[in-house]
N, C-alpha and C positions, 0 to 999 in steps of 0.2 A: 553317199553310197561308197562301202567299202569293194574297189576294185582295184586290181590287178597288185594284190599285195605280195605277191611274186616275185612279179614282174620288177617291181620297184624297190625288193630288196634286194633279189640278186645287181640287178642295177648299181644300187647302193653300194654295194658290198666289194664288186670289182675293185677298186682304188684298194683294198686292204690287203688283198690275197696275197698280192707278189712279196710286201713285207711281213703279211705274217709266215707264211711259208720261208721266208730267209731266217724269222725267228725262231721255225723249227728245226730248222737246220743248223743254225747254233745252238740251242740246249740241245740236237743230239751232238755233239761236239763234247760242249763242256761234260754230259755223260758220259761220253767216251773218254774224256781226258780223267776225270777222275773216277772213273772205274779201277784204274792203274795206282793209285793208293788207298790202300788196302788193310785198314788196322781192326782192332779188335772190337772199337765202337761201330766201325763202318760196314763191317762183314756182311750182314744181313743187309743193308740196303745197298750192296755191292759185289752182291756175291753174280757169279757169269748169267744164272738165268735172271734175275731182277732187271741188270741192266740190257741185257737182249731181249728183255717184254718192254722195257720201259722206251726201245729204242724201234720196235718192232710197232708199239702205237703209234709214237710222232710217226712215222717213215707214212702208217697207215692215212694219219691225220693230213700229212702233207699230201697224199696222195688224192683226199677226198678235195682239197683246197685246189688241187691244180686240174682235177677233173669237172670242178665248179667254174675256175676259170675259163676251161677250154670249154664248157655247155654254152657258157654267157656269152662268148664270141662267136660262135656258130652258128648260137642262136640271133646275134646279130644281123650276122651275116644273109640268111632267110629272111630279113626282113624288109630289105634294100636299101637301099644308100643313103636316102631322103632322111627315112624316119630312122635310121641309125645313127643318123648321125644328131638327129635331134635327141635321140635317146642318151648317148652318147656324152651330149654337151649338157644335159640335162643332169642325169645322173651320176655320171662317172666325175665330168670335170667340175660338174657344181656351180653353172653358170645360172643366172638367173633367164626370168623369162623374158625379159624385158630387151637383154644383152642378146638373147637368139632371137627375139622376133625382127629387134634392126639388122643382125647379122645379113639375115633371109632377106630382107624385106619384107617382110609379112607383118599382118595386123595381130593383134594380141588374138584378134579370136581366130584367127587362122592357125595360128600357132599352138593354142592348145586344143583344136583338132586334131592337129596332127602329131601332138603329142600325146594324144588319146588313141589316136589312129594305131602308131608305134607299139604302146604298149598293149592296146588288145593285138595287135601280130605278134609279139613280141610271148604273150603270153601264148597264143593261139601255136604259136611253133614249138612252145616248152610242152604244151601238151601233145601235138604229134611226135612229140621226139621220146614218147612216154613218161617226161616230167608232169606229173599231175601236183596240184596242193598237196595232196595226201602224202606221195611219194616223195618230194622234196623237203616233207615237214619231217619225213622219218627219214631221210638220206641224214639232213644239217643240223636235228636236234640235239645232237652232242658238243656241238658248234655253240658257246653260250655269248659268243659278239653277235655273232650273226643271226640267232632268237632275239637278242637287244633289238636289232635294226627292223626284224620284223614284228616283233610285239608295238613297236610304237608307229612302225608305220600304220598298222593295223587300227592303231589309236588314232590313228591320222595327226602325228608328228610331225614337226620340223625338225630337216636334216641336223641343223644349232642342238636341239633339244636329244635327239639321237646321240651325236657325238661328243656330247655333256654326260649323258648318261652312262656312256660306254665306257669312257675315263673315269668318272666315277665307280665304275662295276671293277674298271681293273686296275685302280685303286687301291681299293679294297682287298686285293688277292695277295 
């Protein structure tokens, strides 16, 4: 059963944000630095409005990137301390389940209750906060890592196989 694939890619996806958002703020940089030479080959993709549309997106992109990271920890946060923190060590730090159920003391099946627990609140709070599927698909589909992370979660992926693929995709770029 495909569930809570939301849930478990914003999840995923937290560890990338803060470094991708630094990488937008260096190529808007180096657009600003070379916006200031100025030749005849360059003119057209340098001229004042190109680079303050081209500068005006990232700002935009980074904008949606840190409005994703501040939903994912809020939304944490509503979900209490137990299961965020299993969510937490789970998806973000990439611990296995094995590593959190000795943490806890808890039995493996205790563990993925309450790892199931977590993520239906987890999702359960995305949608009182007006994050529905729908709306989240059409907030990050311009986002083409974070469609990666979700198309294969959706496939029911491993995180290895996710983050193979994603290097591969930007690879390729």
């Amino acid at each position: 059963m495909k569930k809570y694939i939301w849930a478990k890619t914003l999840l995923t996806i937290y560890r990338y944000l803060e470094r991708i958002a630094q990488g937008i703020d260096n190529q808007i940089d180096k657009i600003a630095e070379n916006s200031f030479y100025v030749t005849g080959r360059n003119f057209l993709s340098n001229s004042t409005s190109v680079v303050a549309n081209n500068i005006i997106d990232l700002s935009e992109r980074k904008v949606l990137l840190i409005n994703t990271k501040v939903l994912i920890e809020d939304t944490l946060e509503m979900c209490g301390q137990d299961l965020a923190q299993i969510l937490i060590q789970k998806y973000i730090d990439g611990d296995k389940a094995r590593e959190i159920s000795e943490r806890y003391q808890m039995s493996n099946r205790t563990y993925f209750r309450k790892l199931d627990e977590g993520l239906r609140q987890f999702s359960i709070m995305l949608t009182r906060k007006g994050y529905t599927d729908t709306k989240l698909l059409s907030l990050l589909k311009t986002e083409d890592w974070i469609m990666i992370f979700y198309e294969q979660i959706n496939e029911g992926g491993e995180q290895v196989t996710i983050e193979e693929k994603l290097l591969k995709k930007l690879a390729s770029c």
